[in-house]
N, C-alpha and C positions, 0 to 999 in steps of 0.2 A: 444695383450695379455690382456688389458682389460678385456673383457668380462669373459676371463678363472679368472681373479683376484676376478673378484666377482660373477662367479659361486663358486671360494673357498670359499669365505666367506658367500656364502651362505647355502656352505656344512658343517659347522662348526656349522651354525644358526642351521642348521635344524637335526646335532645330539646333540645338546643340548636339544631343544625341545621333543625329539624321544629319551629320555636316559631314560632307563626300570625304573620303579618305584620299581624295585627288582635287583641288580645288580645281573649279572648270575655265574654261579655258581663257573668259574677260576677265574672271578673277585674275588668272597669270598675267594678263596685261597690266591690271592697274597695280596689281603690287610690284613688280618692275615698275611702273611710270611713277608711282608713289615715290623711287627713292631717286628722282630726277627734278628738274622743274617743269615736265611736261605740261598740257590741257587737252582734254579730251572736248571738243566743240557742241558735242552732242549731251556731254554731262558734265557741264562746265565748272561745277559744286564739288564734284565729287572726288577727284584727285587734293586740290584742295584740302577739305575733308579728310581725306586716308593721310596727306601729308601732316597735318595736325595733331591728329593722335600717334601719327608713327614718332613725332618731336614728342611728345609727354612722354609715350610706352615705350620706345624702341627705335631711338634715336643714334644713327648712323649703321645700323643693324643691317644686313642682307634682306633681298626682299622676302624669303621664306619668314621670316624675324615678324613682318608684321600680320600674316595671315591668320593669329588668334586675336589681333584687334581688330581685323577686319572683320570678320565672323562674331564677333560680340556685337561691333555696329549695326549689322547685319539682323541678328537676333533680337535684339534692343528696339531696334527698328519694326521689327513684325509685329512684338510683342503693341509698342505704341500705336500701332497702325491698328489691329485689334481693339486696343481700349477704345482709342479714339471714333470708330465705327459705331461702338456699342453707347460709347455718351450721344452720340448724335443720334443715332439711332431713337433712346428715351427719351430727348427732346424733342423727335420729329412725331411722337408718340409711338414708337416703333419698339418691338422686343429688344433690348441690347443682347438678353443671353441666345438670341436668336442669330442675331449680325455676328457680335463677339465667334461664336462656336461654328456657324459658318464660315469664315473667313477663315478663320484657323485653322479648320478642313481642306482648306482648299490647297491644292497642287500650287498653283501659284503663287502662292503665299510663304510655304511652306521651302518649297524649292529657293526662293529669293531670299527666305531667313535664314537658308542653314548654309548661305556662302558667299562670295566674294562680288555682290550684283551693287546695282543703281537700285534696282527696283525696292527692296525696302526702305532705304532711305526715304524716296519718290514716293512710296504709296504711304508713309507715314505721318508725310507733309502733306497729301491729299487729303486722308482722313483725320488728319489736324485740321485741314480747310473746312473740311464736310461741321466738323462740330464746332468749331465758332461762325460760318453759317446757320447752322441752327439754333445758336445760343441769341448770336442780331437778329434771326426772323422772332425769335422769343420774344425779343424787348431788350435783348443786352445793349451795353453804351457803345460808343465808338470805340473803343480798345476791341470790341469780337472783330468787328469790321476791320480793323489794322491788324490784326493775328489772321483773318482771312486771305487778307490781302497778302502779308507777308508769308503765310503757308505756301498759297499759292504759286508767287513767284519764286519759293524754294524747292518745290515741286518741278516746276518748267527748267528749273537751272539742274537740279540732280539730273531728269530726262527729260529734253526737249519737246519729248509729245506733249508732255500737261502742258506748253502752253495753250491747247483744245481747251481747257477745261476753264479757261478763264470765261467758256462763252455759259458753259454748265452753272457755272458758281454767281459770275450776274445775273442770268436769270432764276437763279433761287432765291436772291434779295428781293428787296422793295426798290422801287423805281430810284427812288433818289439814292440809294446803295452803289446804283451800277457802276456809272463811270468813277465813281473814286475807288473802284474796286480791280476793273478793267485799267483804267489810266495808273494806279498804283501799282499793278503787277506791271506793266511794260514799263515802265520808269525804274521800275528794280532791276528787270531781265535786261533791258537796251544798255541799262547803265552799267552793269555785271560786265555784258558784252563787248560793250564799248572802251572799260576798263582792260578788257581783257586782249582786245584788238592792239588797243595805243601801247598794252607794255609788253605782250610778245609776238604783235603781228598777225593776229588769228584772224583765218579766214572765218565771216560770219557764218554762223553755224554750219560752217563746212565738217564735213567729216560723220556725220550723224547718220550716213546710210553703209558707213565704212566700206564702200565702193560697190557692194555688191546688188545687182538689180537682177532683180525677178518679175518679170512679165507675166503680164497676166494672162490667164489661159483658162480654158474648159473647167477643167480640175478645181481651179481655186475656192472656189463654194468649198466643194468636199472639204482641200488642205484646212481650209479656215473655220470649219466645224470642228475636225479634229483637234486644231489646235487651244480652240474655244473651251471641249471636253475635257481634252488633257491641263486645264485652267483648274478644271473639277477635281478628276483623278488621274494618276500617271501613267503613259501609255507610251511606249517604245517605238522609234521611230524603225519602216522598213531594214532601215538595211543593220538595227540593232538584234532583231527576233523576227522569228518566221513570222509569216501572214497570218495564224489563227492566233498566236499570241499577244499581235496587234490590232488584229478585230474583236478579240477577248479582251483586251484592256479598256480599247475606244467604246466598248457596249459599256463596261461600267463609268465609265464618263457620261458618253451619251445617255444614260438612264439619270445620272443623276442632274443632269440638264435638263431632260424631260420632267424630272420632279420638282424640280425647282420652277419651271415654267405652270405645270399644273398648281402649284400650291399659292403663287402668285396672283396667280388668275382670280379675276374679279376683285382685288384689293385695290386698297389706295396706292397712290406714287408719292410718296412723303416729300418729295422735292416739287412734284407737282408735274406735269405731262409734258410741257414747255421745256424747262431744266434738265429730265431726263433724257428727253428725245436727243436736245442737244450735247447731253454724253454721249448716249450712246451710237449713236451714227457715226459721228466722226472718229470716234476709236476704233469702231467696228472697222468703219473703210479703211483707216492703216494699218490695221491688224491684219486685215486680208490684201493690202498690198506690199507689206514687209515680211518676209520669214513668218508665214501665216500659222505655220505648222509647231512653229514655240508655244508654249507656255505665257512666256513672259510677255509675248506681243496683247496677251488677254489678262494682264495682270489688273490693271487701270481699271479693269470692267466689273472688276469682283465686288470693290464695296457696293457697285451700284444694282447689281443682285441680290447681294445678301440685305440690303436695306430695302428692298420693295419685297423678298421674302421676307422680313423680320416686320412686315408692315402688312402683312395677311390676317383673314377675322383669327381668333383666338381660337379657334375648336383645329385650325391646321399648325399650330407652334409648335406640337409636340411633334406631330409626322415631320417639320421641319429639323426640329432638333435629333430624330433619328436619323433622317437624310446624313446633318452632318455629323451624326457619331457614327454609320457607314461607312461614310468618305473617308474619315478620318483613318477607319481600321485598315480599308482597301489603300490609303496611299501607304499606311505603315509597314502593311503587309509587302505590297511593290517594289515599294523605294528602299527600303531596309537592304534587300541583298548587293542592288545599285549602289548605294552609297557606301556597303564594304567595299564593294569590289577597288583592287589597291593597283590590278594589271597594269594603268599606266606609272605609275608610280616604280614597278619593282622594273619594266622595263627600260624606265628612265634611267635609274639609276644603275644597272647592270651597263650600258651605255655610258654614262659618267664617268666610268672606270677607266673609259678609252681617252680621257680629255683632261685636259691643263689650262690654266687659268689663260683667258686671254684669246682661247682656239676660238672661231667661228665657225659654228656650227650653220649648215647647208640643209635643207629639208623642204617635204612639203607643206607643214603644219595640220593645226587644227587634228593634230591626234597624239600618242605619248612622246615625241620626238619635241615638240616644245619645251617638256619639264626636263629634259637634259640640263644638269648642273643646279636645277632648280633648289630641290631637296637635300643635293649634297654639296649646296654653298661653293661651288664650283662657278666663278666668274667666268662664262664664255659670250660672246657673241651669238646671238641668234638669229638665221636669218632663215623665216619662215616665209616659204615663196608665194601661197595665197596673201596671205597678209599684207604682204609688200603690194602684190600684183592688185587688191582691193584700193592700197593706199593710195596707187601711182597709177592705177587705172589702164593696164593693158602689157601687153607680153611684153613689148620693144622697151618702155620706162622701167619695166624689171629687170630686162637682161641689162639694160645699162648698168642701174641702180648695182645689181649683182658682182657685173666687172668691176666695178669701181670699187664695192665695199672689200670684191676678194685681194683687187690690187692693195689696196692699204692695207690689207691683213696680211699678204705676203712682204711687205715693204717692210711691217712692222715684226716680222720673224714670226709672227704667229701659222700654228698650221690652218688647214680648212678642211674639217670634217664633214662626211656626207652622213645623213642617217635617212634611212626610210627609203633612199633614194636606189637602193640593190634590186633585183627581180625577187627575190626572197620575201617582197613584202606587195606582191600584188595583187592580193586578197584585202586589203585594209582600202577601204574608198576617202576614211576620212582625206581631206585636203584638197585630192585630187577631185571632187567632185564638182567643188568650187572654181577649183583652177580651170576646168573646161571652160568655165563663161569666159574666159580669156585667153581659149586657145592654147590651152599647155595640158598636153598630155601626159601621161607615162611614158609611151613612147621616144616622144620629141622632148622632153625635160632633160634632160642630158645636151642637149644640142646649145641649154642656157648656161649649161653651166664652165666656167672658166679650164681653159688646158690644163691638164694633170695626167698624172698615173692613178690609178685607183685602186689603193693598197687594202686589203680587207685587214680588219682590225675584231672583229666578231661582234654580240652582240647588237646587227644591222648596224655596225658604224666601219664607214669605208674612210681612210684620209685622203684627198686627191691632191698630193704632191709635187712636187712640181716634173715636168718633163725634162729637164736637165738637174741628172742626181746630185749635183755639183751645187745649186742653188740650195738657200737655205726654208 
């Protein structure tokens, strides 16, 4: 076990090093919601959790304040999820330094350790599930069996998908395992829930698809290959880099997919053919009906690769073990100038210049117009109109939503700033790509937004003031 101890702690080194110079963009949601008493319905643990350590580290702080606890949770997290792969792993008779160095190659591991996600947390409790699973099939007492159990339903509470995997983890027990294993995860989750309903009204696991729906279509196969690879190694999504630079990246994913399927082949399934299947199908089918083309939709899937590679005869460990010291170079190589890159950050803040505590900011989100105020402790309003329009489900709830929040902001003498929203910025798709599924164009997004003057301020930040100059 060695070797897998300090490949974790190497996995920890190296997403610390590799944590984006711009935390991504659910990062910015939950450190905001962190300093609130919000719930996220789909990661019901997890605010929670960031509120927790933000009380020990960083209590009353701005929410920029708690993004290095979060990011060490984050790390900590990989690092565990890692160990924990590799103990199970040697109990299932499986290589540990095979899973361990696998998994900590992986894109989606790697990406979820070095920032502000669910997913490490979520796959840390998995792979805590995975090895008191195979500590009970060993012979362990009832304590494996209740740290499975409790893994498990900490799992489904960080992300809502693992509750799937309660079907994987009973059938890897012994028959008389099951249902106290099955009945004790949802006695934990309903109660969690249910707790969580009676004291601030939560719609049951409402909110988990965060409004947006993707139909399915011809394409999807493809989408959900790619995003499968990009699990493996890092690959740019179209409208990040030309098309050979995104079929140059997707061939080193897909190869090492391919490698990993050949080097499997003809080995045992440590969990056994039942248990697996029933991972992998039902992740697979949400992975290719949710945002197919992430990373993190195939995160959940990786210990259950790396553990039937780490379970292959002995003459392929080592070609396994180069596969993942490949990966590992090709993600460092990729992701390295990615995670410098600071652009949204310095435009943020050149924007911030324009703004006073208190302003609401107007935008279309999901690109640098969010971190306005973020980094420079600048208390504004944000009002990101995907966001909203995912929340509240369609153009007519937004424009409401919109009058309503700009009327209280004018009531309350604050101004309302536009950003992103000028023709200067019609090259950037982020936001807008999303907002289509509801009808809001570039064009017509003006038509939402509240009467004003539209004062340019530079920057991309316009104030839209009021139309009687007399007004405050």
């Amino acid at each position: 076990m060695w070797p897998a101890v300090w490949i974790a702690a190497a996995s920890a080194a190296l997403s610390v090093a590799l944590a984006p110079a711009v935390v991504n963009g659910d990062g910015l949601g939950y450190l905001d919601a962190s300093t609130t008493d919000a719930l996220y319905p789909g990661h019901l643990a997890f605010l929670p959790l960031l509120r927790g350590l933000r009380w020990l580290f960083a209590s009353g702080a701005p929410p920029v304040d708690g993004l290095a606890i979060a990011r060490a949770l984050s790390a900590t997290s990989g690092a565990v999820a890692v160990l924990a792969l590799a103990a199970a792993a040697r109990r299932l008779g499986a290589s540990a330094t095979v899973a361990a160095a696998g998994l900590a190659a992986s894109f989606g591991l790697i990406a979820a350790a070095s920032d502000v996600e669910t997913y490490a947390p979520a796959l840390a409790a998995l792979a805590l599930a995975l090895w008191a699973i195979a500590r009970r099939q060993g012979g362990g007492g009832i304590g494996w069996l209740a740290g499975a159990t409790t893994a498990v339903a900490g799992a489904a509470l960080l992300h809502v998908e693992n509750l799937l995997f309660v079907l994987p983890a009973a059938l890897a027990l012994r028959r008389r395992d099951r249902a106290p294993l099955a009945g004790g995860v949802m006695l934990i989750v309903s109660g969690a829930y249910a707790l969580a309903m009676h004291a601030r009204g939560l719609a049951w696991l409402g909110g988990a698809s965060h409004g947006f729906h993707y139909p399915l279509r011809a394409a999807t196969p493809a989408i959900a290959l790619y995003g499968a690879c990009k699990a493996l190694v890092f690959s740019p999504y179209p409208y990040e880099a030309s098309w050979p630079s995104v079929l140059a990246h997707f061939a080193l994913g897909a190869a090492a997919l391919i490698a990993l399927v050949v080097l499997a082949r003809g080995g045992k399934l440590p969990l056994g053919r039942a248990a697996s299947a029933a991972w992998l199908l039902p992740y697979a089918a949400v992975g290719a009906a949710f945002f197919a083309s992430d990373s993190e939709r195939w995160v959940f899937l990786l210990p259950l690769a790396w553990l039937t590679v780490a379970a292959a005869p002995r003459e392929r460990r080592r070609a396994a073990l180069a596969v993942a010291a490949l990966m590992a170079i090709a993600n460092v190589a990729v992701w390295w100038p990615r995670a410098r890159d600071d652009r949204f950050r310095a435009r943020a803040h050149a924007a911030a210049a324009h703004a006073r505590a208190g302003d609401l900011v107007i935008s279309p989100g999901h690109g640098w117009d969010e971190y306005v105020g973020f980094y420079d402790r600048v208390d504004v309003e944000r009002f990101p109109l995907v966001y909203f329009a995912g929340a509240l489900g369609g153009r007519e709830p937004l424009a409401r939503a919109l009058a309503d929040t700009a009327a209280r902001a004018r009531a309350g003498g604050a101004r309302i700033l536009l950003v992103r929203l000028n023709r200067d910025e019609t090259a950037d798709p982020l936001g807008w790509k999303d907002l289509a599924q509801f009808g809001v164009t570039r064009d017509d997004a003006a038509a939402l937004l509240p009467p004003g003057r539209r004062v340019p301020l530079g920057d991309g930040v316009e104030e839209l003031a009021p139309l009687d100059p007399r007004a405050p």
